[in-house]
Backbone as JSON, one array per atom type, in Angstrom:
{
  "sequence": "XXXXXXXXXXXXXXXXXXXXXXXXXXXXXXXXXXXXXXXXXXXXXXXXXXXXXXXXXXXXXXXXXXXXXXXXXXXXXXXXXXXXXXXXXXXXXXXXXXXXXXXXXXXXXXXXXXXXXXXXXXXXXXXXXXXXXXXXXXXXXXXXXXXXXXXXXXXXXXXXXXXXXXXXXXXXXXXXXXXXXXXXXXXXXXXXXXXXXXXXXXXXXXXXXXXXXX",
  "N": [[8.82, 1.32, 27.98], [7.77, -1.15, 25.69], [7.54, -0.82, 21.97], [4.8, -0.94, 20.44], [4.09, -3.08, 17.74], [2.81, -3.08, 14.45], [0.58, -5.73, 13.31], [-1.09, -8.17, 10.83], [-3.5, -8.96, 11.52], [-5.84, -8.53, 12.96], [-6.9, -7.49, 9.83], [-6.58, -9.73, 9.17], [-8.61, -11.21, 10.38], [-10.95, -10.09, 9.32], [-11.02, -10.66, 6.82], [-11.44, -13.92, 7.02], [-14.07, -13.21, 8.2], [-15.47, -12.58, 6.0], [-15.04, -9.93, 4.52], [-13.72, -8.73, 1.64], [-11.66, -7.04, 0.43], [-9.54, -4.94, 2.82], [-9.64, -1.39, 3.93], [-7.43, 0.65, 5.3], [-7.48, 3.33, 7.74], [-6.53, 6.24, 8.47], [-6.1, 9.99, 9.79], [-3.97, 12.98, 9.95], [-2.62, 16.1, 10.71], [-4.66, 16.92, 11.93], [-4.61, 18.56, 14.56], [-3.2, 20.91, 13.93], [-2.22, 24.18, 13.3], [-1.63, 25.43, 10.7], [-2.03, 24.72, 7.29], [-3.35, 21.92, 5.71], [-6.12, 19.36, 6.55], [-5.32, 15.65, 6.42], [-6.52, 12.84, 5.1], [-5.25, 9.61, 5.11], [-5.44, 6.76, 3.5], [-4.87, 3.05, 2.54], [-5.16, 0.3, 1.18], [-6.12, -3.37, 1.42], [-5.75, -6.56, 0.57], [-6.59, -10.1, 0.34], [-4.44, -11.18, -0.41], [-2.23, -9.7, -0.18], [1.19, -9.36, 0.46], [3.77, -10.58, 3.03], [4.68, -7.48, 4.91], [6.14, -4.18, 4.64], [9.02, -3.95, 6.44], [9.49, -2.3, 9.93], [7.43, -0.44, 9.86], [5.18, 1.77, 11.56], [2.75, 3.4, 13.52], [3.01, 6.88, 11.97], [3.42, 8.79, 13.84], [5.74, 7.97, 15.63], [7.6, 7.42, 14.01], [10.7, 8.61, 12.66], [11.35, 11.56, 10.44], [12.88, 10.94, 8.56], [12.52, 7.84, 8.08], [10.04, 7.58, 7.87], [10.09, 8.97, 5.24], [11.26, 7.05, 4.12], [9.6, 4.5, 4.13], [7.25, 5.31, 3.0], [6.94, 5.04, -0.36], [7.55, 2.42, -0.63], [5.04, 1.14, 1.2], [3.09, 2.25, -0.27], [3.6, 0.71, -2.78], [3.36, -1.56, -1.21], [0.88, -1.72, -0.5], [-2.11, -2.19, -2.3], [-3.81, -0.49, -3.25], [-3.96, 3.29, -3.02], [-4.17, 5.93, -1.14], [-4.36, 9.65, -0.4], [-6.63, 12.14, 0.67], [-7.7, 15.33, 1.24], [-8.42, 18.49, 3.06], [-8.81, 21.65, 3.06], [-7.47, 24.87, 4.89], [-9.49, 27.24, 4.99], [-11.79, 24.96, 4.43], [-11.66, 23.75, 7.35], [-12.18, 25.85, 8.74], [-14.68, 27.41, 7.67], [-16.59, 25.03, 8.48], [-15.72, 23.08, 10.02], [-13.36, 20.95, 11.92], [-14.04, 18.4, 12.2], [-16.29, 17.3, 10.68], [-14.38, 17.77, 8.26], [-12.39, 16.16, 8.49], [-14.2, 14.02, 7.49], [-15.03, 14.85, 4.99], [-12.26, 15.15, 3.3], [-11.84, 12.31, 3.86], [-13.87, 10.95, 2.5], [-12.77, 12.13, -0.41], [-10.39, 10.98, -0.41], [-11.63, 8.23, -0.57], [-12.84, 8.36, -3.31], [-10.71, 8.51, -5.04], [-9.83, 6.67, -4.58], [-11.62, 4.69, -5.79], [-11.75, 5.87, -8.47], [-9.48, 4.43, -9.09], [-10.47, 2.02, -9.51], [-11.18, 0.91, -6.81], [-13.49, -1.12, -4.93], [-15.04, 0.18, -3.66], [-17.91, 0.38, -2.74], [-18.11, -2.13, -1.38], [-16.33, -2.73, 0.36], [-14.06, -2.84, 3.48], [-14.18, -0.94, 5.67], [-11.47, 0.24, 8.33], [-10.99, 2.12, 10.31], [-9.01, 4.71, 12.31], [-9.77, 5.31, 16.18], [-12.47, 5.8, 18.0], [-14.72, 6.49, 17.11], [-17.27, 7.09, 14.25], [-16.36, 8.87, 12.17], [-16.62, 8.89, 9.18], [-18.96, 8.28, 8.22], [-21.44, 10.05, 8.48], [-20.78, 12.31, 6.4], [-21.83, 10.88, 3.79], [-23.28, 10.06, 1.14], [-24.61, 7.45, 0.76], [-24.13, 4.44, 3.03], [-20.96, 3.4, 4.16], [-19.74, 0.11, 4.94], [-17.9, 0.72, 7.97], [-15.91, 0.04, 10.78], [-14.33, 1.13, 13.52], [-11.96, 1.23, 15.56], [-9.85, 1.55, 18.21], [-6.24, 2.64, 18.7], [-5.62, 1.73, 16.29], [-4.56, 2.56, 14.55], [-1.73, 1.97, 16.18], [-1.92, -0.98, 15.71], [-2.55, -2.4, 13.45], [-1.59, -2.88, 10.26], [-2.37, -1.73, 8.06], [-3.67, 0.45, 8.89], [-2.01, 1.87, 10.18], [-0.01, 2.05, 8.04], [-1.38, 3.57, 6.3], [-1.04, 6.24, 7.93], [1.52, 6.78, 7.51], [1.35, 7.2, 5.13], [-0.15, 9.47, 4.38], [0.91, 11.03, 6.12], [3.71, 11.85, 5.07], [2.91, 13.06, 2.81], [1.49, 15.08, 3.4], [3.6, 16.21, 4.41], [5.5, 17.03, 2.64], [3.47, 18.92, 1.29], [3.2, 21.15, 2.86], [6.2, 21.35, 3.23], [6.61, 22.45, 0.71], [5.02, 24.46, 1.09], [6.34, 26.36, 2.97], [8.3, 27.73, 0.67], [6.9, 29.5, -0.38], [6.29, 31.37, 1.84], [8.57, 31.36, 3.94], [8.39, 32.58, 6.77], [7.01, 31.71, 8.86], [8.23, 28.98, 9.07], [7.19, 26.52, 8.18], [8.69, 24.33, 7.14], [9.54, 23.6, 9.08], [7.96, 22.98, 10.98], [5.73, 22.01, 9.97], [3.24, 22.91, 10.12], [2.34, 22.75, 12.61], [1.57, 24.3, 15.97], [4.3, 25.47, 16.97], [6.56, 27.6, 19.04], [7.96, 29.25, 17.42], [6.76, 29.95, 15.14], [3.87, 30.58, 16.18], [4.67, 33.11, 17.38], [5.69, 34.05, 14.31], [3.1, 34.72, 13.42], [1.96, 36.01, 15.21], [3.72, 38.55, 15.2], [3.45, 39.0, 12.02], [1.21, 38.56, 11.07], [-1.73, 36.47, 10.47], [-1.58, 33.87, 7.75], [-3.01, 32.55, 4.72], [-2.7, 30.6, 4.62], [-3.45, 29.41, 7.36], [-5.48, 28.19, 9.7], [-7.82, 30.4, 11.03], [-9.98, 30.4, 12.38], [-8.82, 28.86, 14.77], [-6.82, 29.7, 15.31], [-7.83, 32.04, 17.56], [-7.65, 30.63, 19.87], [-4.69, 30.98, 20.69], [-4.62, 33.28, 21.42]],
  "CA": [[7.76, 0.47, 27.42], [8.42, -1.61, 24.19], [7.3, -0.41, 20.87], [4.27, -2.5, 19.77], [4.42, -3.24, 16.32], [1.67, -3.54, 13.67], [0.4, -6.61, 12.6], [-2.06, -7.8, 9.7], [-4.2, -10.12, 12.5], [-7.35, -7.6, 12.37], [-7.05, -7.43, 9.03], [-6.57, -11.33, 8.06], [-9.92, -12.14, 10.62], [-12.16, -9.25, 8.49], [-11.32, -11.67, 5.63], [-11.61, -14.83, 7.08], [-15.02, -13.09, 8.24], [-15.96, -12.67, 4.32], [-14.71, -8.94, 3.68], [-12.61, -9.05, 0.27], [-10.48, -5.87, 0.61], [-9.96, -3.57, 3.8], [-9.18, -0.5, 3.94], [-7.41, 0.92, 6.19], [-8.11, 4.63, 7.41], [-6.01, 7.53, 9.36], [-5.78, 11.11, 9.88], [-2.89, 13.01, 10.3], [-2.68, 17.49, 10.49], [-5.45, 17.69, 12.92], [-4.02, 19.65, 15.48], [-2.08, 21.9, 13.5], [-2.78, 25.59, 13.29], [-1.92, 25.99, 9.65], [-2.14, 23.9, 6.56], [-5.19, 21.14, 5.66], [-5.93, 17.84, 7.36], [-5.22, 15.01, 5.52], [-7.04, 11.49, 5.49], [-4.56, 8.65, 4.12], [-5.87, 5.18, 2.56], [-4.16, 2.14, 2.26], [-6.4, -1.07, 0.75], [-5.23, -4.38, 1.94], [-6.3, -7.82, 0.02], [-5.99, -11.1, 1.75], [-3.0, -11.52, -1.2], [-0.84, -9.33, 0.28], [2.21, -10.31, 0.97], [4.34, -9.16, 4.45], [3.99, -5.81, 4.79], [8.13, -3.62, 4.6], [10.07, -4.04, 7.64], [10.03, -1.08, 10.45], [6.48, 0.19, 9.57], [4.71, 1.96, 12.57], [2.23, 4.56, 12.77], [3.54, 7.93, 11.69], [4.15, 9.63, 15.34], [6.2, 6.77, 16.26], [8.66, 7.5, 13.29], [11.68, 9.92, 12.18], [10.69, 11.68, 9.62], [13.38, 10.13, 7.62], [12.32, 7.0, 8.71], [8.58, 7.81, 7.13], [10.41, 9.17, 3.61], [11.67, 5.79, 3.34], [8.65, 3.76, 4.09], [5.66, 5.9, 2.29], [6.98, 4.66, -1.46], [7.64, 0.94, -0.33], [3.71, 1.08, 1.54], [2.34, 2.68, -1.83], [3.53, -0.37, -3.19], [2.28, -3.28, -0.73], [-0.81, -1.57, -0.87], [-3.48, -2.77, -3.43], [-4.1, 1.42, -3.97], [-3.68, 3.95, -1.72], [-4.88, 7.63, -1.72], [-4.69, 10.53, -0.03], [-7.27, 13.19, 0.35], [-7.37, 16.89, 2.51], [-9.35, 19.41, 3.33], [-7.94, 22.97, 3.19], [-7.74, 25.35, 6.05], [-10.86, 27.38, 4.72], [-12.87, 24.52, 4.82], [-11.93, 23.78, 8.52], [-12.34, 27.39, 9.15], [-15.96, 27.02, 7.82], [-17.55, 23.67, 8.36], [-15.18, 22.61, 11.38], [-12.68, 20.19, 12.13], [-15.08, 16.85, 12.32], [-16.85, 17.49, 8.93], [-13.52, 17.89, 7.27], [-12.1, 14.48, 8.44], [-15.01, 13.29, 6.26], [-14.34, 15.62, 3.78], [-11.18, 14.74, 2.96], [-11.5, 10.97, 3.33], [-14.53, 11.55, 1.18], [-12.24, 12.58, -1.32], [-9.48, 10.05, -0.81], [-12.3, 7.02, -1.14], [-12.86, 8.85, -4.58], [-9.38, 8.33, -5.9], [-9.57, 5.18, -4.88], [-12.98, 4.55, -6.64], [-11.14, 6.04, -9.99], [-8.11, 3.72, -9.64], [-11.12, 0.63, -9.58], [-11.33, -0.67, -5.81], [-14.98, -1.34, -5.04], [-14.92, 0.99, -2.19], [-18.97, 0.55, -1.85], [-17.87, -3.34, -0.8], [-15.09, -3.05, 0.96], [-14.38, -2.54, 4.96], [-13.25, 0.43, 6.67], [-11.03, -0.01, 9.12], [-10.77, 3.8, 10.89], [-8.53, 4.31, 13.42], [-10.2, 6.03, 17.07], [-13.91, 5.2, 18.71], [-15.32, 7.71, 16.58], [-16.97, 7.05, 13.28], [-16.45, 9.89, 11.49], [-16.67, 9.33, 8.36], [-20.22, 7.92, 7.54], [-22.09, 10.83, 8.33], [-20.75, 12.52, 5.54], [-21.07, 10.02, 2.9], [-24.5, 9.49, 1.0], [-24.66, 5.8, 1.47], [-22.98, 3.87, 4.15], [-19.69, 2.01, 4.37], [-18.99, -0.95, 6.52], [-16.85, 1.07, 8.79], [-15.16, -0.9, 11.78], [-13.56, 2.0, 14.33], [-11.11, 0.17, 16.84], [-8.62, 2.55, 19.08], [-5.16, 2.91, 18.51], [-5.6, 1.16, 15.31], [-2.54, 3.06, 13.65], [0.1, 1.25, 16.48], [-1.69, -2.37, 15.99], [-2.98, -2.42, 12.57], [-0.92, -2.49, 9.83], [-3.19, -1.45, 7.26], [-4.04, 1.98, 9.23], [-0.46, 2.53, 10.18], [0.08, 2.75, 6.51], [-1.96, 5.31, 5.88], [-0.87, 7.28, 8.47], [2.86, 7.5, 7.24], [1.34, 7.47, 3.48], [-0.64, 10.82, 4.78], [2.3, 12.07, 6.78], [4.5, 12.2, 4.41], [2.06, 13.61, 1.31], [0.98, 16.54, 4.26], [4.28, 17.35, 4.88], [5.66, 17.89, 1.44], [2.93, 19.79, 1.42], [4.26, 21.58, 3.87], [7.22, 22.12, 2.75], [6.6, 23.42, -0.38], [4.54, 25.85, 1.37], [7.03, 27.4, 3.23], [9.2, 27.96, 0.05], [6.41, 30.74, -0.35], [6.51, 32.09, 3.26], [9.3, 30.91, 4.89], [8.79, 33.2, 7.99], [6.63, 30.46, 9.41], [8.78, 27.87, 9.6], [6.22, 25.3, 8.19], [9.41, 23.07, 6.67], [10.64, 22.31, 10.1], [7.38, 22.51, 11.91], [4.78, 21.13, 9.54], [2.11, 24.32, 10.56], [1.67, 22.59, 13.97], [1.83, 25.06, 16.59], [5.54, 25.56, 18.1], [6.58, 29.35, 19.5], [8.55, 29.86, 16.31], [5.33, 29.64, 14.06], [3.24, 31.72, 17.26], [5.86, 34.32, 17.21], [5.75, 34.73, 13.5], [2.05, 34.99, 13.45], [1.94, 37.72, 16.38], [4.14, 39.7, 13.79], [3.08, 39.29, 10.85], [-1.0, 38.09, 11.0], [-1.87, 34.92, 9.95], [-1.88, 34.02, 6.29], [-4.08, 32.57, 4.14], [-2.76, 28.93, 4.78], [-3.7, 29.35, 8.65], [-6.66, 28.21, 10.32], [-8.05, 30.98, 11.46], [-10.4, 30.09, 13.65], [-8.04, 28.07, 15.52], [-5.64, 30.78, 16.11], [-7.9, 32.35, 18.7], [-7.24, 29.8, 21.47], [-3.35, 31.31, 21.09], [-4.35, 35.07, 21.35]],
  "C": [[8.1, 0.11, 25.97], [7.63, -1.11, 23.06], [6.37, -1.54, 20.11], [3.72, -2.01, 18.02], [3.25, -3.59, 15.69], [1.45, -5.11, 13.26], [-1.26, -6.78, 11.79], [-3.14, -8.51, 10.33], [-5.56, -9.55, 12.2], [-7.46, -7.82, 11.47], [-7.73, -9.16, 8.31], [-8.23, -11.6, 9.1], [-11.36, -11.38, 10.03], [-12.42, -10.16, 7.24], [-12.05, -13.17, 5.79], [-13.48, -14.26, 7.45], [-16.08, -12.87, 6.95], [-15.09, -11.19, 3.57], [-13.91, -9.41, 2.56], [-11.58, -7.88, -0.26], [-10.68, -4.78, 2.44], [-8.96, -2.62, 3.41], [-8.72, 0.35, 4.93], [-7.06, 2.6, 6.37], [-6.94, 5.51, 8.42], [-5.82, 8.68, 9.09], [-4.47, 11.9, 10.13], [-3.2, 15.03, 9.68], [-3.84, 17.63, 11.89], [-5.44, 18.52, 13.81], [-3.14, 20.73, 15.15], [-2.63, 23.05, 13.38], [-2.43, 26.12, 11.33], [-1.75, 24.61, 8.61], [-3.6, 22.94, 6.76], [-4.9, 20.06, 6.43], [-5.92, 17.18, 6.45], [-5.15, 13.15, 6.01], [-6.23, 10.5, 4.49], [-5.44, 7.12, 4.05], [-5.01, 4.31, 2.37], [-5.15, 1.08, 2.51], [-5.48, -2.23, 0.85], [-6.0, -5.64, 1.48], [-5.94, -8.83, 0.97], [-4.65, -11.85, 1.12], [-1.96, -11.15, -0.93], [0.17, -9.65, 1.03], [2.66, -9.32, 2.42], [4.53, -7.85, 4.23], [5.88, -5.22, 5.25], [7.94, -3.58, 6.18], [9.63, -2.52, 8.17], [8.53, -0.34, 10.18], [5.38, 0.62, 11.45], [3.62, 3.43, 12.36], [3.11, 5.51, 13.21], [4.32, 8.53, 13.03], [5.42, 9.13, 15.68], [8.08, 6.78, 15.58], [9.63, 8.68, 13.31], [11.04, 9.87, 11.06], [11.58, 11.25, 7.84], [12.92, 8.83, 7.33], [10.66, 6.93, 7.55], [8.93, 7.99, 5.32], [10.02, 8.04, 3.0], [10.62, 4.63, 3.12], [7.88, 4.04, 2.86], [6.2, 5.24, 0.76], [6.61, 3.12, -1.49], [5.94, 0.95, -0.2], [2.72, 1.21, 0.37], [2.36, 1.51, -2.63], [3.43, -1.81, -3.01], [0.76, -3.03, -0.83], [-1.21, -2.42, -2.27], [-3.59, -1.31, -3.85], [-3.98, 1.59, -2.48], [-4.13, 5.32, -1.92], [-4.34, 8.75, -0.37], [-5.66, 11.62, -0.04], [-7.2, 14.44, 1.69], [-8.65, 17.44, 2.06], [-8.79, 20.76, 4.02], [-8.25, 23.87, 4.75], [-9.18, 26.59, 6.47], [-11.59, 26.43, 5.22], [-13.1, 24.15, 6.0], [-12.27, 24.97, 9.04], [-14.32, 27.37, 9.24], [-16.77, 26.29, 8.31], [-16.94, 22.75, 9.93], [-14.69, 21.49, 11.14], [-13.14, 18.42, 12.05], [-15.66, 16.52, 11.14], [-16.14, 17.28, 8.31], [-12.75, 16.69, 6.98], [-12.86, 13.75, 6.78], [-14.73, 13.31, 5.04], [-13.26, 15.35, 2.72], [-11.14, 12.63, 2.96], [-12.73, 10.57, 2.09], [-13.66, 11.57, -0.25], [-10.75, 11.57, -1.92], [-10.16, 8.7, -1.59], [-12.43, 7.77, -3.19], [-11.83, 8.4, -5.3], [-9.28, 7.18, -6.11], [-10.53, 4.41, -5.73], [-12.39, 4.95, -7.71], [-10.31, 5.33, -9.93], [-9.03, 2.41, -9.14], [-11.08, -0.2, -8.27], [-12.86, -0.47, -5.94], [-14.92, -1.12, -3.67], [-16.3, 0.41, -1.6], [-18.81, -1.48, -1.32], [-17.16, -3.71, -0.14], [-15.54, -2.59, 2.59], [-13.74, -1.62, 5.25], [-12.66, 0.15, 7.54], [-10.22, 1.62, 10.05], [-9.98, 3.69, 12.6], [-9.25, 5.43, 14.68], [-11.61, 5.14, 17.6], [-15.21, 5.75, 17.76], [-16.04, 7.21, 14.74], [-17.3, 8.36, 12.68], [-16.97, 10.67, 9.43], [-18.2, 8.74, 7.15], [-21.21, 9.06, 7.21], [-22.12, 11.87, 7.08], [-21.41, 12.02, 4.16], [-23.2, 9.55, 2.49], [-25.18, 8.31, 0.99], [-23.43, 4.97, 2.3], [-22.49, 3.05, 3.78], [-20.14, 0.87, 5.17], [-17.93, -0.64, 6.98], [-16.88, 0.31, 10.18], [-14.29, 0.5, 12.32], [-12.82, 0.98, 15.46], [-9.84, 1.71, 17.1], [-7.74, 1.65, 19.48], [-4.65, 1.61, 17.06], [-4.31, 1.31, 14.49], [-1.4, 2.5, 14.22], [-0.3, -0.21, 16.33], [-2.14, -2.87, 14.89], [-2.38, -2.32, 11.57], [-1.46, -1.9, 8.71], [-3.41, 0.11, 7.63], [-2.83, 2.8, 9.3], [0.21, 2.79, 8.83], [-0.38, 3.41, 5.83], [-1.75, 6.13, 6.46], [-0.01, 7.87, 8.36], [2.65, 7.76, 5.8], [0.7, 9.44, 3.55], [0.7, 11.81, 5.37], [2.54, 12.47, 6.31], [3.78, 13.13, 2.66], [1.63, 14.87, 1.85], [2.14, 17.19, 4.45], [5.29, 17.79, 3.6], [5.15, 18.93, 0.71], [3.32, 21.39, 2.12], [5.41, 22.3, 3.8], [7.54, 22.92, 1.56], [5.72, 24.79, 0.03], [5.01, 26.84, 1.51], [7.88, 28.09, 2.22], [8.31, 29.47, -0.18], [6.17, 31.8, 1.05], [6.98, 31.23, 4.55], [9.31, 31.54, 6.02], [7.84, 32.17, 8.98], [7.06, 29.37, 9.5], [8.34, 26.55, 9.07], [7.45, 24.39, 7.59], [9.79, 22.2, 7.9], [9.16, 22.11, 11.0], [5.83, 22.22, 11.69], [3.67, 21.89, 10.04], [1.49, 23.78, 11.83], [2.21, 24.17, 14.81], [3.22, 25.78, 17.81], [5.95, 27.11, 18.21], [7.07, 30.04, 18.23], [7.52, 30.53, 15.92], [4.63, 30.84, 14.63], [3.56, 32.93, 17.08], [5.7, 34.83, 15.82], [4.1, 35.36, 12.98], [1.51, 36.18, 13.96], [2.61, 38.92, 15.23], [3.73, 39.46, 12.87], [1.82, 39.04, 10.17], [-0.71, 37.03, 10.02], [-2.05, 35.3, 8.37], [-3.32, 32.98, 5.48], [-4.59, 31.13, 4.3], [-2.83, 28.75, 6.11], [-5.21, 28.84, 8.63], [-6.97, 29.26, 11.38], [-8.61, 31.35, 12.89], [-9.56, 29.5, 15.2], [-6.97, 28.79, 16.16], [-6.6, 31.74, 17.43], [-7.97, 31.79, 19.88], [-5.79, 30.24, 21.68], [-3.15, 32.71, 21.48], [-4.31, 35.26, 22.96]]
}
């Protein structure tokens, strides 16, 4: 099956519909057993020019492949953000909350680097909106599924997140490399399992989440 490619089509008929920036929204950590989730941002004017060559969402990529993008994307964007939500607070508050949480926290950044978040459009990728309920006055969020492979706006937040979660990531492991997290990004592969069984989860685990592996 061929590889379908983002384009800015969604995006350009939110404008032609009046919006004046979107924003486009994805997740990326959710399923992982250790480390935070992390909601990426990428704001899209109707100025922007073509969007870098080779851009797809995150899954889709090598993770070389993502290095090379995430700087370029940072800079077709209009702003761009990242925000997370540690493995405490999924521990506490749960996995659905934290989404918020964390994009919560990205709209913020972007609100200090001057977009006019409370005017702009959301463009979230899934069926789901997740991230209103949080949020003391409502967006104009727009949810559409599989937004990250046809969207180019979402798909750029999802390799701008990737790649900002898994440096994360990797600087983690430099403090407990017996987890593996450089090569396996605190998702769940037997390595990771295995070092867990020996040596009890640490501090950067989701806790909760480790008893579906016991």
């Amino acid at each position: 099956m061929p590889v379908v490619e983002p384009t800015d089509l969604v995006e350009r008929e939110l404008f032609a519909a009046g919006s004046t920036l979107v924003i486009g929204v994805d997740e990326v950590g959710r399923g992982a057993i250790a480390g935070p989730v992390a909601v990426g941002m990428s704001v899209m004017s109707a100025s922007c020019g073509a969007h870098p060559a080779g851009v797809r969402d995150s899954k889709l990529l090598s993770e070389k492949k993502r290095v090379e993008l995430a700087p370029l994307l940072r800079e077709w964007s209009v702003a761009s953000a990242v925000g997370l939500a540690s493995p405490q607070e999924i521990d506490e508050l749960g996995i659905v909350h934290c989404l918020g949480l964390a994009a919560k926290r990205a709209l913020g950044s972007l609100h200090v680097a001057g977009i006019p978040v409370a005017t702009s459009t959301i463009l979230l990728d899934g069926n789901s909106d997740w991230l209103n309920p949080i949020l003391a006055s409502p967006l104009d969020v727009r949810t559409r599924v599989k937004a990250d492979r046809d969207c180019v706006s979402v798909a750029a937040a999802s390799v701008i997140a990737k790649v900002h979660r898994d440096e994360l990531m990797v600087a983690a492991h430099e403090t407990r490399p017996d987890f593996g997290w450089a090569g396996n990004k605190g998702y769940g592969s037997t390595q990771h399992m295995e070092a867990v069984r020996a040596l009890g989860p640490s501090d950067f685990h989701r806790r909760t989440w480790l008893l579906s592996y016991a």
